[in-house]
C-alpha atoms as one frame of an Amber mdcrd trajectory, in Angstrom:
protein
 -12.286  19.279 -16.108  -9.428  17.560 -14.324  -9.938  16.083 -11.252  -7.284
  17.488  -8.440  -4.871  15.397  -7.508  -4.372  13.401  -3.736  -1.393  14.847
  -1.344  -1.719  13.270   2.441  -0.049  15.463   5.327   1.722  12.194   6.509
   1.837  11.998  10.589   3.347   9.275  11.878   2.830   7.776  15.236   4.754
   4.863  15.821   3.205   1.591  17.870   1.316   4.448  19.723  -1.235   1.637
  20.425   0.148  -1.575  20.426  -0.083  -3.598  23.423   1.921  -6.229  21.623
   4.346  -6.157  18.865   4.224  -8.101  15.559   6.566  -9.895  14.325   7.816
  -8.140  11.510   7.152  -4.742  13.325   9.482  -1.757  14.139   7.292   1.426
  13.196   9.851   3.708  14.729  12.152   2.663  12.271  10.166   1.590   9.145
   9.048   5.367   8.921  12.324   6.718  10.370  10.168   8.634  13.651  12.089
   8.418  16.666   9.401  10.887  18.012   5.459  10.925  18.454   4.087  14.189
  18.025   1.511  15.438  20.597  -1.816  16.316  19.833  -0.843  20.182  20.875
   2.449  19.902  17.748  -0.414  18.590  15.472  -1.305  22.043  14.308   2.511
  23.032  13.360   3.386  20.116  11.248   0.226  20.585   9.033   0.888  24.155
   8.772   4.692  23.335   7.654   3.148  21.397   5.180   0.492  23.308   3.628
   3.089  26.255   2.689   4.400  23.587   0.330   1.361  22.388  -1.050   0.559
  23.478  -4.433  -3.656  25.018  -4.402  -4.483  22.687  -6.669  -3.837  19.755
  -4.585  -6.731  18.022  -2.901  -4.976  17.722   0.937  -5.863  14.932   3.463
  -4.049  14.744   7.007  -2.957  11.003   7.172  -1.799   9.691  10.556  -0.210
   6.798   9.876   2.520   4.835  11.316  -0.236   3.041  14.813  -2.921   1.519
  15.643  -5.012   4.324  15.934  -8.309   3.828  17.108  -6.316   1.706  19.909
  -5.114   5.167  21.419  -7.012   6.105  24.556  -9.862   7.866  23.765  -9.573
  11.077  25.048  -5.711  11.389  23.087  -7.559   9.922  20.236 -10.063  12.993
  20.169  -7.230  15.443  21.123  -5.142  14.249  17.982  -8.678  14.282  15.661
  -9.816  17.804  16.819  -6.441  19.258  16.296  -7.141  17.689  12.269 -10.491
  18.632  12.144  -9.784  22.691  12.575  -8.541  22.488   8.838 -10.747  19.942
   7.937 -13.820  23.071   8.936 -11.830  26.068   7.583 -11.267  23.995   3.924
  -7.973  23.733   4.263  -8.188  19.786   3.755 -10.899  17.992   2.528 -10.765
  14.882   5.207  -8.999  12.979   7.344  -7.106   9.480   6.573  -6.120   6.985
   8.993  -4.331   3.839   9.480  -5.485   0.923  12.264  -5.812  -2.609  13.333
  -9.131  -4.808  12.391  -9.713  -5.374  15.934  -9.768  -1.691  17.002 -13.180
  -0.782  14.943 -16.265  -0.208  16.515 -19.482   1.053  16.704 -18.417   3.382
  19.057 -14.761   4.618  17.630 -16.422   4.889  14.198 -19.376   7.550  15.713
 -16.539   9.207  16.636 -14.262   9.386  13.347 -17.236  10.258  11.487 -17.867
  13.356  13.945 -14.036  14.354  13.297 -14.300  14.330   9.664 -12.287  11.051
   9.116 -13.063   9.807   5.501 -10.770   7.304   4.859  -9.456   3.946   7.281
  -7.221   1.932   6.431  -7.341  -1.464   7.682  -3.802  -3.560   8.628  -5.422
  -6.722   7.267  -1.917  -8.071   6.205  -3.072 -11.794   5.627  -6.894 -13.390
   5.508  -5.554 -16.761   6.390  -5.674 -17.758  10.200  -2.750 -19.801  10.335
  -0.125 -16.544   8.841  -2.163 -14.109  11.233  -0.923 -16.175  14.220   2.917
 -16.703  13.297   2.870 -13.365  12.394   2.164 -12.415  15.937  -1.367  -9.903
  14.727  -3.166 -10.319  17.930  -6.918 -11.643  16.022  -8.124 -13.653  13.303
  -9.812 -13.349   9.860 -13.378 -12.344  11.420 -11.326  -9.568  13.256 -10.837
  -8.220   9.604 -14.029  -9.340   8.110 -16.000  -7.731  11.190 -14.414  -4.305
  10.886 -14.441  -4.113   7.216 -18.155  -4.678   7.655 -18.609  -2.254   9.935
 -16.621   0.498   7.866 -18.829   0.016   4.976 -22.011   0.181   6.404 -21.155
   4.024   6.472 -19.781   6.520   4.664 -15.910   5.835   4.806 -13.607   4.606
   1.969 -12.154   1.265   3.242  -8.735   0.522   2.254  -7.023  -3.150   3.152
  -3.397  -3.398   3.121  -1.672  -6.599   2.232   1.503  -7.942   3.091   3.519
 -10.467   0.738   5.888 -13.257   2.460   4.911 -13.257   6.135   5.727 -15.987
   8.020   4.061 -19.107   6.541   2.750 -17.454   3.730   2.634 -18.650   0.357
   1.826 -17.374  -3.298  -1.621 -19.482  -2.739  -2.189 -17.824   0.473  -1.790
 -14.288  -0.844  -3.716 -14.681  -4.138  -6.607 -15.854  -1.621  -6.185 -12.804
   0.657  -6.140 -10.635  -2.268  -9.217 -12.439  -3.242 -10.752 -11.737   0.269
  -9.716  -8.191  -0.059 -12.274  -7.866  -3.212 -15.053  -9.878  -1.382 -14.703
  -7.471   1.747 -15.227  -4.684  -0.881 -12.356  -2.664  -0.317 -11.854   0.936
  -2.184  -8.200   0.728  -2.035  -5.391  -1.068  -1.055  -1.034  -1.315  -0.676
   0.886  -4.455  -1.130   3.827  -4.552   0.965   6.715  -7.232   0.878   7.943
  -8.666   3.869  11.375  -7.198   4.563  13.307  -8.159   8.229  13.749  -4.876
  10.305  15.997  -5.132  13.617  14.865  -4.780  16.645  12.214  -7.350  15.268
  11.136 -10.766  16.480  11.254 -11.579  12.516  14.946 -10.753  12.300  15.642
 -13.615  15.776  13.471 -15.870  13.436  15.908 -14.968  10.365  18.906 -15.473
  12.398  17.495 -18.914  13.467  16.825 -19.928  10.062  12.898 -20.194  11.239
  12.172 -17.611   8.545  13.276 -17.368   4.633  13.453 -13.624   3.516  11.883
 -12.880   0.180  14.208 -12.230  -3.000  13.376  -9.218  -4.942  12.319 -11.549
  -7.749   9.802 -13.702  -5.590   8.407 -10.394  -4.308   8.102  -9.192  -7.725
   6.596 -12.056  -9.180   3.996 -12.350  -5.694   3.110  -8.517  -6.241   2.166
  -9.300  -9.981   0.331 -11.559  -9.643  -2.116 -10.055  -6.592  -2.442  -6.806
  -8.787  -3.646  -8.477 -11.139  -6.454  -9.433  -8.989  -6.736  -5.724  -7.732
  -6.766  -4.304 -11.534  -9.778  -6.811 -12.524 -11.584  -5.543  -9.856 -10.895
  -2.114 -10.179  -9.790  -1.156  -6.447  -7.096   1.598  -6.352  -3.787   0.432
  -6.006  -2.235   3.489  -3.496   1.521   1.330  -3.336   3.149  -1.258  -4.360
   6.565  -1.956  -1.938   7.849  -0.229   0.944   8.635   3.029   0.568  12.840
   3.755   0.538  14.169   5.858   3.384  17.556   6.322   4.314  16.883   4.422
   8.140  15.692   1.204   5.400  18.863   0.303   4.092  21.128  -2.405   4.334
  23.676  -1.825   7.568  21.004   0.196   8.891  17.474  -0.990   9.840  17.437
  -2.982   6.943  18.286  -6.951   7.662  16.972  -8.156   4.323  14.497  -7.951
   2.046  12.735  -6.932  -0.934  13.421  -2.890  -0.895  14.595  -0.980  -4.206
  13.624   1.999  -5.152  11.925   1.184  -8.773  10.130  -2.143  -6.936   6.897
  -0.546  -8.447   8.280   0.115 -11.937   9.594  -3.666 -11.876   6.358  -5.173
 -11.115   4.780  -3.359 -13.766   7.046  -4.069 -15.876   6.585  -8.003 -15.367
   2.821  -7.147 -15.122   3.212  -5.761 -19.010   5.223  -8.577 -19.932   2.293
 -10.947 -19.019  -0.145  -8.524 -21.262   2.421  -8.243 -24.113   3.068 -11.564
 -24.742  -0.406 -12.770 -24.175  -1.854 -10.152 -26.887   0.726 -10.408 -29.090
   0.200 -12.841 -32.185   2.933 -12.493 -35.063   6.429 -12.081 -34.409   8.162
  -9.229 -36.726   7.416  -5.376 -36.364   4.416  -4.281 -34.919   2.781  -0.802
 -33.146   1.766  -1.486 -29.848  -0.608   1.452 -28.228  -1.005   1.995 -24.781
  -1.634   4.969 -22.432   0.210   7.910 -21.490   0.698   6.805 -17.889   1.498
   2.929 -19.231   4.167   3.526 -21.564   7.243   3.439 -19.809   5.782   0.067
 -17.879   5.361  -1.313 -21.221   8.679  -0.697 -22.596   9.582  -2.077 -18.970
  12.519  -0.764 -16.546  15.320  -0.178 -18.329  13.762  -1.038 -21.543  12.859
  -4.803 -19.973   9.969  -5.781 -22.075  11.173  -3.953 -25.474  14.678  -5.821
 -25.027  12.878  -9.508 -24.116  10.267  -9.261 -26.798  13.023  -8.244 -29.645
  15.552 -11.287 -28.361  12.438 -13.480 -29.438  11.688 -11.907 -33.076   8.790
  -9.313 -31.708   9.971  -5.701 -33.042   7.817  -3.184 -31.189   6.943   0.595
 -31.430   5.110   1.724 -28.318   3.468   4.606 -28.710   0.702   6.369 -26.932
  -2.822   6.302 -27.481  -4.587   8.667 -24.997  -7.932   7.371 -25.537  -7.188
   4.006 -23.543  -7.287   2.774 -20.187  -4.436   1.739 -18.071  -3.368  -1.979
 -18.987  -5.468  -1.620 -22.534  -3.347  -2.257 -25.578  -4.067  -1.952 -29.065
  -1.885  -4.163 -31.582  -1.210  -2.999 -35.563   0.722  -5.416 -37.478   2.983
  -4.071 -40.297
């Protein structure tokens, strides 16, 4: 029996919390809300959404967007009852949520577990001290090592996002937080590149020359290699790059940066590459196997890997092989 797939009721409430701003921070226009949504509008926006939602969906509201547990605590509670009415009827199964490290307590988590919250998602960004600080994040590393700690002592799924390119950071750095993202045992995780939103501290620090903006093939080549990391230890990647909106594009929001909309399918696609020419051990034709969902990040965006691999003598079939894994291959030489 198939397992039903995830759809999140998205609501977004931008820097709802914040009592300072990072750096590379503009909620309000990195998820295109002008608006936040009272606790009393809650109920219409999930109902909107739930006409649309095919049965055999498994349905979480996600508010996303803040710091959440940094709302004040009665408007906190207001916003989680108005979720947890679905959550009792079976309408959704749970509750997601995105916060800061230094917002998790004791206290706020007895109250997300009485609300029916079964996910948090942790803004961990960066493990290393020196990239929280330039990156304006308000706390250090044992801010995100506390909370994470905290989170798994019960029964949430912990998720740890990651961010690529901050100020300072380097492909050393991030392979280490990625690294620290693993030791803090986290069940999922996003990898976001650095891109320079106006309205942003980062995009003064851009304009200064104080800050050097990613190129889509640096961010590609960052995100491959912290994935791999992820894959090994089997935490659920949930994204990979920022997702495209019409407010994130260039002459809009968008200052610079990494955004395209097949990012995902290009770091794949350089993640395969790796694979392919690492299994692969006589030039000439050969049958490569790989899974249903793999095959198209094999053959690589716009036939990437396929193209590459035949300029150098390799003359490959893909086909499928539904009895393997993602990232398994199986090699027959003709």
């Amino acid at each position: 029996m198939k397992s039903k797939k995830h759809c999140n009721i998205p609501i977004f409430i931008p820097q709802l919390a914040c009592p300072h701003q990072c750096v590379f921070c503009n909620q309000e226009k990195i998820s295109a809300t002008f608006s936040v949504p009272k606790p009393n509008e809650i109920a219409a926006i999930i109902d909107d959404y739930l006409e649309t939602i095919p049965n055999n969906k498994e349905i979480n509201i996600a508010f996303f967007g803040g710091s959440f547990t940094g709302i004040p605590r009665n408007e906190m509670i207001a916003y989680l009852e108005a979720a947890y009415e679905y959550v009792k009827d079976g309408k959704v199964q749970g509750i997601r949520l995105s916060t800061k490290p230094d917002y998790i307590t004791d206290d706020i988590l007895d109250i997300l577990e009485k609300y029916g919250v079964t996910s948090i998602e942790l803004g961990a960004q960066s493990t290393n001290n020196k990239v929280l600080l330039k990156s304006g994040r308000g706390h250090k590393f044992d801010a995100i090592e506390k909370a994470a700690n905290l989170i798994r002592k019960r029964d949430f799924e912990l998720g740890l996002q990651m961010m690529l390119g901050l100020p300072y950071d380097t492909l050393e750095l991030a392979i280490q937080t990625a690294k620290d993202i693993v030791r803090l045992g986290a069940d999922t995780t996003r990898i976001y590149p650095t891109v320079v939103v106006k309205g942003t501290v980062l995009e003064k620090m851009y304009e200064r020359g104080d800050y050097k903006v990613f190129s889509l093939d640096e961010a590609i080549l960052w995100s491959k290699e912290v994935l791999k990391i992820f894959n090994a230890a089997s935490i659920k990647v949930l994204r990979v790059g920022l997702h495209p909106s019409e407010e994130l594009e260039l002459g809009k929001s968008l200052v610079a940066g990494p955004i395209h909309p097949s990012f995902k399918e290009m770091v794949l696609t350089a993640l395969w590459g790796d694979i392919l020419y690492e299994k692969l051990e006589k030039k000439g034709h050969s049958i490569v196997s790989v899974s249903s969902k793999q095959l198209n990040y094999a053959i690589g965006y716009k036939g990437k890997n396929r193209n590459d691999l035949k300029m150098k003598g390799f003359d490959i079939n893909f086909v499928v092989d539904s009895f393997l894994k993602d990232f398994e291959l199986n090699v027959c030489y003709n």
